[in-house]
PyMOL Python script that loads the backbone (N, CA, C, O; Angstrom):
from pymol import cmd

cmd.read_pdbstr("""\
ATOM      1  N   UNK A   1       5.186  17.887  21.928  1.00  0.00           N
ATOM      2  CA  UNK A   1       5.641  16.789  21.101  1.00  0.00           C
ATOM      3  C   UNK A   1       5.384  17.163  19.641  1.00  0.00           C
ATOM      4  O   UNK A   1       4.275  17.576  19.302  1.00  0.00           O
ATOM      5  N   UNK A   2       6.419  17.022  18.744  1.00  0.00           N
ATOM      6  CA  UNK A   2       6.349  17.439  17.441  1.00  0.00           C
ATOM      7  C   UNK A   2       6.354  15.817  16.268  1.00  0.00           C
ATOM      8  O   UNK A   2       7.437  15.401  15.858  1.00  0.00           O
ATOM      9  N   UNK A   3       5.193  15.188  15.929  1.00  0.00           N
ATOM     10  CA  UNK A   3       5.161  14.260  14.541  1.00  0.00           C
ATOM     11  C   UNK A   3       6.277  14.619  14.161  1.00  0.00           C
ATOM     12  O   UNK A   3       6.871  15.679  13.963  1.00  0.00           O
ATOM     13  N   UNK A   4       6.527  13.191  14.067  1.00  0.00           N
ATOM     14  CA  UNK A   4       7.723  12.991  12.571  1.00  0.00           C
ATOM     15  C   UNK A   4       7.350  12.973  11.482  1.00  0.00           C
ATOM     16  O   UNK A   4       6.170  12.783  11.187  1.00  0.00           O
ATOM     17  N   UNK A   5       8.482  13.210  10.468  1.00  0.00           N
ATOM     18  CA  UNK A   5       8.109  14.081   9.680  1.00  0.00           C
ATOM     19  C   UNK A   5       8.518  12.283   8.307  1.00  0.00           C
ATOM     20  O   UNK A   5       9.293  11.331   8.399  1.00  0.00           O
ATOM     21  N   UNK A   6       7.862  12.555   7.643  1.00  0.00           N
ATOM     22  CA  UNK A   6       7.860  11.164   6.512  1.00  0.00           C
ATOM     23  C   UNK A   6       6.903  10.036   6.611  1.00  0.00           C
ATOM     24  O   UNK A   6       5.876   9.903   7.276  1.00  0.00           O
ATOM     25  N   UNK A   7       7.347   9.470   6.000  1.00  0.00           N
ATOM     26  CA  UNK A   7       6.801   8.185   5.493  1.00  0.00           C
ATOM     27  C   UNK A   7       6.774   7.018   7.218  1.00  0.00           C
ATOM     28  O   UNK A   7       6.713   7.882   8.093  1.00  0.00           O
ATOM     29  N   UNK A   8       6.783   6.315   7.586  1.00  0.00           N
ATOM     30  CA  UNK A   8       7.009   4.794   8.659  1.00  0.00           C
ATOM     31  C   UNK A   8       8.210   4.827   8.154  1.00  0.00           C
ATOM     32  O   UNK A   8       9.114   5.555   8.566  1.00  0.00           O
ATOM     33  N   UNK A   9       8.288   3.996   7.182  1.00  0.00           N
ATOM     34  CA  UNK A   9       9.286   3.263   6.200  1.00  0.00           C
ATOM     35  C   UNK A   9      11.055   4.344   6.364  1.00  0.00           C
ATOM     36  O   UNK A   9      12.213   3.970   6.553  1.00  0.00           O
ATOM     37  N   UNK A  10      10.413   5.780   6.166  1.00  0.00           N
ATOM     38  CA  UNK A  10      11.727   7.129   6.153  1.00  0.00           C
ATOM     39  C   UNK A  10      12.150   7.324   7.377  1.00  0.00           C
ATOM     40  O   UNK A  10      13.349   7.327   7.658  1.00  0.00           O
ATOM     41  N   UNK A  11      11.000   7.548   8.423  1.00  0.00           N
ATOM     42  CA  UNK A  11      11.403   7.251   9.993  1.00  0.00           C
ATOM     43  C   UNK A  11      12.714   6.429  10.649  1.00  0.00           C
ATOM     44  O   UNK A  11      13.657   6.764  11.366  1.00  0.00           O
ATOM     45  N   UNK A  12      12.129   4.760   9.816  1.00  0.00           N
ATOM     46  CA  UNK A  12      12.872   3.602  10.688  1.00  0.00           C
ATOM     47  C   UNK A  12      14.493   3.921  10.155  1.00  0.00           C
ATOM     48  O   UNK A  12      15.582   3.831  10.722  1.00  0.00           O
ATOM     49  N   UNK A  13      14.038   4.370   8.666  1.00  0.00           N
ATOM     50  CA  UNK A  13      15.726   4.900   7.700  1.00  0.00           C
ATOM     51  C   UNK A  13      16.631   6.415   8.685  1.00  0.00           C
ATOM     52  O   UNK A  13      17.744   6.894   8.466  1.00  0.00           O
ATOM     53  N   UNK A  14      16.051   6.633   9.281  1.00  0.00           N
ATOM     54  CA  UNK A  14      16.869   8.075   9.575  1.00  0.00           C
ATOM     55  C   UNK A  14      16.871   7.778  11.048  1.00  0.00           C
ATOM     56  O   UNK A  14      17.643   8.542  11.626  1.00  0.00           O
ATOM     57  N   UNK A  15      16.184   6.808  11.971  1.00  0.00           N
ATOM     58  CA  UNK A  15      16.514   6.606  13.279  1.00  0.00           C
ATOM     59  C   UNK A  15      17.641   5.482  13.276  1.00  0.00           C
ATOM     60  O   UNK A  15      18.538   5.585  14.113  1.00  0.00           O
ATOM     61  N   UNK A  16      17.647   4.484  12.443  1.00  0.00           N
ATOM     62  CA  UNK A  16      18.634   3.827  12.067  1.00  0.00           C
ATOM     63  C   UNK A  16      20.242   4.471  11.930  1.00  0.00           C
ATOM     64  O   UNK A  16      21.252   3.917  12.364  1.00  0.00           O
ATOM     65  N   UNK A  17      20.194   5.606  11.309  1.00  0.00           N
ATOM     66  CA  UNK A  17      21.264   6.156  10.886  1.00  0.00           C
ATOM     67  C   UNK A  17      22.447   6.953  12.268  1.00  0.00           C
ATOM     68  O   UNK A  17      23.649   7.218  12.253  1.00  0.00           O
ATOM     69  N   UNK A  18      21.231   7.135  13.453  1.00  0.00           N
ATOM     70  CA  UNK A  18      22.233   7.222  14.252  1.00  0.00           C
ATOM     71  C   UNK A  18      22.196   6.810  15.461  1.00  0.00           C
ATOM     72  O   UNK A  18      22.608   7.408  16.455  1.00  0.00           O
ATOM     73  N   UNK A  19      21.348   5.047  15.359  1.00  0.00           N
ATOM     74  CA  UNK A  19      21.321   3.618  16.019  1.00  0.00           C
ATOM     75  C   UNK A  19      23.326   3.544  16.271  1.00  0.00           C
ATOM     76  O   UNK A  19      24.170   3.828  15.421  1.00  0.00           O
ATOM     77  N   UNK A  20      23.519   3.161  17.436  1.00  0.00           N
ATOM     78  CA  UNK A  20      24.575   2.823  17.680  1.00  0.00           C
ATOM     79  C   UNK A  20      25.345   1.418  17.498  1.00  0.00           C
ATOM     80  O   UNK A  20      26.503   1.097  17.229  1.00  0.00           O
ATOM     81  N   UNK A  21      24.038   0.676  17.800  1.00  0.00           N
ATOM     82  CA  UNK A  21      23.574  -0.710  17.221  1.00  0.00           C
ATOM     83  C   UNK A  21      22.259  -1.135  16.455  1.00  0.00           C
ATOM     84  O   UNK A  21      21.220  -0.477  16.399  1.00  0.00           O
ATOM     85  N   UNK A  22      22.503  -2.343  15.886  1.00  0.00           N
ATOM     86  CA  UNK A  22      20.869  -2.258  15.707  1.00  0.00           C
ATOM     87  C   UNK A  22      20.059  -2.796  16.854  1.00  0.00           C
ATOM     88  O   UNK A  22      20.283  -3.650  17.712  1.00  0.00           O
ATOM     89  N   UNK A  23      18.881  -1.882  16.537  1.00  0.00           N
ATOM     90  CA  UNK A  23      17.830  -2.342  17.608  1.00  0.00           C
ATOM     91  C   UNK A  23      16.982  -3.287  17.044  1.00  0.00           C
ATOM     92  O   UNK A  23      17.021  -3.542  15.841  1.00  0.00           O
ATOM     93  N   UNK A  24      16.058  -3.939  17.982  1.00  0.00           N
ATOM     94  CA  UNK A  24      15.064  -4.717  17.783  1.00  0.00           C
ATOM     95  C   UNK A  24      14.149  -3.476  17.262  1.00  0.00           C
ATOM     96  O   UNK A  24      14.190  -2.269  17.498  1.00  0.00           O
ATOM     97  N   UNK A  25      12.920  -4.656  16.084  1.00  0.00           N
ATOM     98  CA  UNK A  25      12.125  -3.813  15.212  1.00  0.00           C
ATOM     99  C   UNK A  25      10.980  -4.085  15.603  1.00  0.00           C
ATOM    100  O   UNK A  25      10.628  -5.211  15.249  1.00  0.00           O
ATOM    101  N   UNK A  26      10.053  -3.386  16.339  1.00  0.00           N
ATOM    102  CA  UNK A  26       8.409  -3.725  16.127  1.00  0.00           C
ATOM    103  C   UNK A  26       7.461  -3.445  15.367  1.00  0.00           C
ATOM    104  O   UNK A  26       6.994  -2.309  15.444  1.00  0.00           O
ATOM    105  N   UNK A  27       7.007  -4.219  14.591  1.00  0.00           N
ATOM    106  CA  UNK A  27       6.168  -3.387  13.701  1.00  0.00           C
ATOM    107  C   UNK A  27       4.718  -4.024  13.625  1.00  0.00           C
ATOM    108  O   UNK A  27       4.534  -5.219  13.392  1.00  0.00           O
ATOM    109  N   UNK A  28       3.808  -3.194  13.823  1.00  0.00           N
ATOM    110  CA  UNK A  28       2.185  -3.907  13.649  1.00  0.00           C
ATOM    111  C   UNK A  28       1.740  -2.960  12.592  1.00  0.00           C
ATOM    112  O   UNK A  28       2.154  -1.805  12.698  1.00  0.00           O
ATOM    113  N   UNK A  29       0.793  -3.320  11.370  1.00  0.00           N
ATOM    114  CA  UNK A  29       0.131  -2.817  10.993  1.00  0.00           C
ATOM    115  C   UNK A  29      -0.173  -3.402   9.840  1.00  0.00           C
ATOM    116  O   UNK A  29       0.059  -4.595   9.644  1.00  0.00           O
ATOM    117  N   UNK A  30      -0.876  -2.407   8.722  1.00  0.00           N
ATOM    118  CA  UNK A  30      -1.258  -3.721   7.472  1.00  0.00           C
ATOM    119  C   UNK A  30      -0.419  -3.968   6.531  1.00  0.00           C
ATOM    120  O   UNK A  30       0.514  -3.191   6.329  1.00  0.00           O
ATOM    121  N   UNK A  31      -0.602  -5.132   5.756  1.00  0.00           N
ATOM    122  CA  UNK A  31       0.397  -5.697   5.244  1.00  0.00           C
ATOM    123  C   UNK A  31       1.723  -4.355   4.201  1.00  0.00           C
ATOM    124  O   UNK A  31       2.944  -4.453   4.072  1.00  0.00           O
ATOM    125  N   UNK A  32       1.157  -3.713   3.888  1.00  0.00           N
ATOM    126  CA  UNK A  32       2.304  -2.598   3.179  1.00  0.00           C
ATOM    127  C   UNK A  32       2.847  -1.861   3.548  1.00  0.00           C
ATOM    128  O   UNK A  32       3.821  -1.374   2.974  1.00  0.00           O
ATOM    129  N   UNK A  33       2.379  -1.494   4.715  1.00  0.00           N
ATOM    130  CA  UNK A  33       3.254  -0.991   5.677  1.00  0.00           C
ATOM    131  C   UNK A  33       4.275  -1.659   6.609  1.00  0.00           C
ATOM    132  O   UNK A  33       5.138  -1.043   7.234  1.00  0.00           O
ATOM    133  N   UNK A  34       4.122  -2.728   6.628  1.00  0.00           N
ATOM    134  CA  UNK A  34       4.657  -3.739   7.827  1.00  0.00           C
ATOM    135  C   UNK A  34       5.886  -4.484   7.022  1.00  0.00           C
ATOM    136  O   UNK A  34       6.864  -4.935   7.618  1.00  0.00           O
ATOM    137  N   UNK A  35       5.651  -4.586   5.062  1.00  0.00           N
ATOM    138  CA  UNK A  35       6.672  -4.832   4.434  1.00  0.00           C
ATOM    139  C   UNK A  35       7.984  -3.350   3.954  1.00  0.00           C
ATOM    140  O   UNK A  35       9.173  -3.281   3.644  1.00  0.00           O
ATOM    141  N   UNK A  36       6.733  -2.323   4.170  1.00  0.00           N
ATOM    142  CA  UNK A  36       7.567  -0.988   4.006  1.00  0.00           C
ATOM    143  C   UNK A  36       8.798  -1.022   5.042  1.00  0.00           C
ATOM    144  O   UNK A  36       9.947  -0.698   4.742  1.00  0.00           O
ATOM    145  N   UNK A  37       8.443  -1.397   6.109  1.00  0.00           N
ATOM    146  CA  UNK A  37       9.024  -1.177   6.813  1.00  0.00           C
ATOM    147  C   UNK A  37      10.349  -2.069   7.437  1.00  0.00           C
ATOM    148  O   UNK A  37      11.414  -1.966   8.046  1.00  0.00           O
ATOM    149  N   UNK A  38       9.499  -2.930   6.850  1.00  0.00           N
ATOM    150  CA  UNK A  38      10.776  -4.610   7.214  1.00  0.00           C
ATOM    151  C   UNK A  38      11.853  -4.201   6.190  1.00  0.00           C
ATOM    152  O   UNK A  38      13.068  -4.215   6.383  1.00  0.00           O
ATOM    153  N   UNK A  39      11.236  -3.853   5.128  1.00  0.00           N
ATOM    154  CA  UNK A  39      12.308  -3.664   3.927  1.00  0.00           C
ATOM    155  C   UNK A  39      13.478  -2.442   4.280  1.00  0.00           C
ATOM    156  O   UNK A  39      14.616  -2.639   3.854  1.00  0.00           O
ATOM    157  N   UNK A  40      13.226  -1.315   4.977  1.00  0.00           N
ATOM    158  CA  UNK A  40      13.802  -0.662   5.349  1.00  0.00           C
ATOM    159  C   UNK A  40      14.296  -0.862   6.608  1.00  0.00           C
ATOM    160  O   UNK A  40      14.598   0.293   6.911  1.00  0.00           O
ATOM    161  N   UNK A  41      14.467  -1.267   7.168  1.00  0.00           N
ATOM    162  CA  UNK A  41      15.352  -2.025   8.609  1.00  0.00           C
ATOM    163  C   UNK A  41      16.144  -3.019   8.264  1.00  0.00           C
ATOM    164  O   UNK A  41      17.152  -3.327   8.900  1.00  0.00           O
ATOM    165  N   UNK A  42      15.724  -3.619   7.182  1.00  0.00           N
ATOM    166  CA  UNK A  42      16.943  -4.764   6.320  1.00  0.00           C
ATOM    167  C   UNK A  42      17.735  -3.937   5.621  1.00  0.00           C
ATOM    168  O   UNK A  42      18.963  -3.968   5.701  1.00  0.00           O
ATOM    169  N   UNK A  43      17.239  -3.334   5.065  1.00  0.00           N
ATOM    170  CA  UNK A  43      18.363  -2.265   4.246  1.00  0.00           C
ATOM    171  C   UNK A  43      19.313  -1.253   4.893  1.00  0.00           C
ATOM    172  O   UNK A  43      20.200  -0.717   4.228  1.00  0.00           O
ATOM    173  N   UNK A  44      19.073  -0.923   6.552  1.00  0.00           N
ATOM    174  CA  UNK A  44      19.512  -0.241   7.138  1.00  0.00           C
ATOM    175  C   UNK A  44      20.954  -1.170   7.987  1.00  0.00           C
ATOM    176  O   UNK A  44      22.061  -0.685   8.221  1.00  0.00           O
ATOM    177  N   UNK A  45      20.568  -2.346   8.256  1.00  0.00           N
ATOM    178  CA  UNK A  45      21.567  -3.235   8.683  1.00  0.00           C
ATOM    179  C   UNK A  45      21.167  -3.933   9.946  1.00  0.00           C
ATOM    180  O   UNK A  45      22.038  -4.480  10.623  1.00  0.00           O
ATOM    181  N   UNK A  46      19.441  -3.958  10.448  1.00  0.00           N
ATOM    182  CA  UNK A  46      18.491  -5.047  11.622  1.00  0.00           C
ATOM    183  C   UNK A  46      19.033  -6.292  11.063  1.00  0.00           C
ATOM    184  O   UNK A  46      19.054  -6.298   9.832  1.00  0.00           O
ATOM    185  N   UNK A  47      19.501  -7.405  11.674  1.00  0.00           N
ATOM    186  CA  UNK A  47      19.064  -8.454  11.477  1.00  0.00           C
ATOM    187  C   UNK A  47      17.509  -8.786  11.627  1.00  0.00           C
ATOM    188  O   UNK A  47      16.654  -8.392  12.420  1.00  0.00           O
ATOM    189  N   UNK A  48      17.486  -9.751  10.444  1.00  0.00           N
ATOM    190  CA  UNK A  48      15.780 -10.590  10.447  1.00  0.00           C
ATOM    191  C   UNK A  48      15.399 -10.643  11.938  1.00  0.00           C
ATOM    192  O   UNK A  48      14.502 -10.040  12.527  1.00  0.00           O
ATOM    193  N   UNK A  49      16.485 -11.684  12.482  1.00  0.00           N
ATOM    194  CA  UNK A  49      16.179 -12.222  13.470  1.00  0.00           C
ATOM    195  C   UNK A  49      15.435 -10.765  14.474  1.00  0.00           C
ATOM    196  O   UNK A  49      14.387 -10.803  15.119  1.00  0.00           O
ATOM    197  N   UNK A  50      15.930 -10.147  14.392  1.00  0.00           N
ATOM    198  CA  UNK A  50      15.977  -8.822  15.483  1.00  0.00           C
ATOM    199  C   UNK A  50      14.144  -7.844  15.177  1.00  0.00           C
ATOM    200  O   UNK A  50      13.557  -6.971  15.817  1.00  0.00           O
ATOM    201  N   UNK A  51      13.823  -8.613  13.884  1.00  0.00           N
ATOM    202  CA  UNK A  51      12.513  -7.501  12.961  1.00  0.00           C
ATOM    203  C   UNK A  51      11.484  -8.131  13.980  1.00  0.00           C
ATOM    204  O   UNK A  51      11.565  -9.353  13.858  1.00  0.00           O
ATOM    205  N   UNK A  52      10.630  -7.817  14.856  1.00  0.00           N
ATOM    206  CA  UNK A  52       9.261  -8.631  15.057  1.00  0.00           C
ATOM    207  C   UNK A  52       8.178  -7.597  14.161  1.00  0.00           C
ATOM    208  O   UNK A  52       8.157  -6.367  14.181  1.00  0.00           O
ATOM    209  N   UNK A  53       7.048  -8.800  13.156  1.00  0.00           N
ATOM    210  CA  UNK A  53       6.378  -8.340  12.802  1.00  0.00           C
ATOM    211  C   UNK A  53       4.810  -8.461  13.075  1.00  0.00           C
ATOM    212  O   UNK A  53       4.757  -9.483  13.758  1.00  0.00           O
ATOM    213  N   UNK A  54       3.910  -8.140  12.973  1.00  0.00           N
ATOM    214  CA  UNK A  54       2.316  -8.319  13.142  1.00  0.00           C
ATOM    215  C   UNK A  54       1.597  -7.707  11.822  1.00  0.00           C
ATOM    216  O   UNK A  54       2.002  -6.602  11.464  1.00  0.00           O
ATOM    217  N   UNK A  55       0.757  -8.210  11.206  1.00  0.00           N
ATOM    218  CA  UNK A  55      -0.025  -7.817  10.052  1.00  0.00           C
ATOM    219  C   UNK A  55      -1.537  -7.653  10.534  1.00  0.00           C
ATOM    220  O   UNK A  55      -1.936  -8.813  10.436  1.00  0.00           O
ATOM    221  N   UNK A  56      -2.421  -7.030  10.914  1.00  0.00           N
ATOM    222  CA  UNK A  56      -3.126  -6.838  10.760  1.00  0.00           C
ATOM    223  C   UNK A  56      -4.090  -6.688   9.399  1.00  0.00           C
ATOM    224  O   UNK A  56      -3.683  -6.049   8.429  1.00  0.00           O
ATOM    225  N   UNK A  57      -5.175  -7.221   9.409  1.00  0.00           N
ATOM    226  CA  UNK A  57      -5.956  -7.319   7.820  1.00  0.00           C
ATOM    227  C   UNK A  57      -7.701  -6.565   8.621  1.00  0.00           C
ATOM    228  O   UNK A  57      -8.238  -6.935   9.665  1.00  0.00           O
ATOM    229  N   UNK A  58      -8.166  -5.484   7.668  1.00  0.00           N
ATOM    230  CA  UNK A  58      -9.178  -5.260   7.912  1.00  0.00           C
ATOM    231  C   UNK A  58     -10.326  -6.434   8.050  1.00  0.00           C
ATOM    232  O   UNK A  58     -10.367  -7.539   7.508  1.00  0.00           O
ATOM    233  N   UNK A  59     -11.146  -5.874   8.869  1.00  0.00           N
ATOM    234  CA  UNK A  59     -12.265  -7.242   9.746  1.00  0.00           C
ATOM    235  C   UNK A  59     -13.762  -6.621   8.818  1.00  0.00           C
ATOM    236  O   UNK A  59     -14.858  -7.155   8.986  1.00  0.00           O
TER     237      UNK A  59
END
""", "prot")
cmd.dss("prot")
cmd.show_as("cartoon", "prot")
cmd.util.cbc("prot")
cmd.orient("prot")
């Protein structure tokens, strides 16, 4: 298995690109990443409806 290569945010942008549809989005993690990433699945063409998100905040 070979890591992908970028950012979360560059990932969701380049798996998007050859999404046939959009897919549903899962995303957990802390808050800048979890907006990195919403922001780029909106920009790619996810509906909201389709984004599930989770924020985690350090304890």
């Amino acid at each position: 298995m070979v890591p992908a290569a970028g950012t979360p945010a560059e990932q969701v942008t380049e798996a998007l690109r050859t999404a046939n549809e959009p897919p549903d989005v899962y995303v957990c993690g802390p808050p800048p990443l979890v907006e990195s990433v919403t922001d780029s699945a909106l920009a790619g063409g996810v509906p909201a409806d389709r984004i599930f998100r989770e924020r985690s905040l350090p304890t």
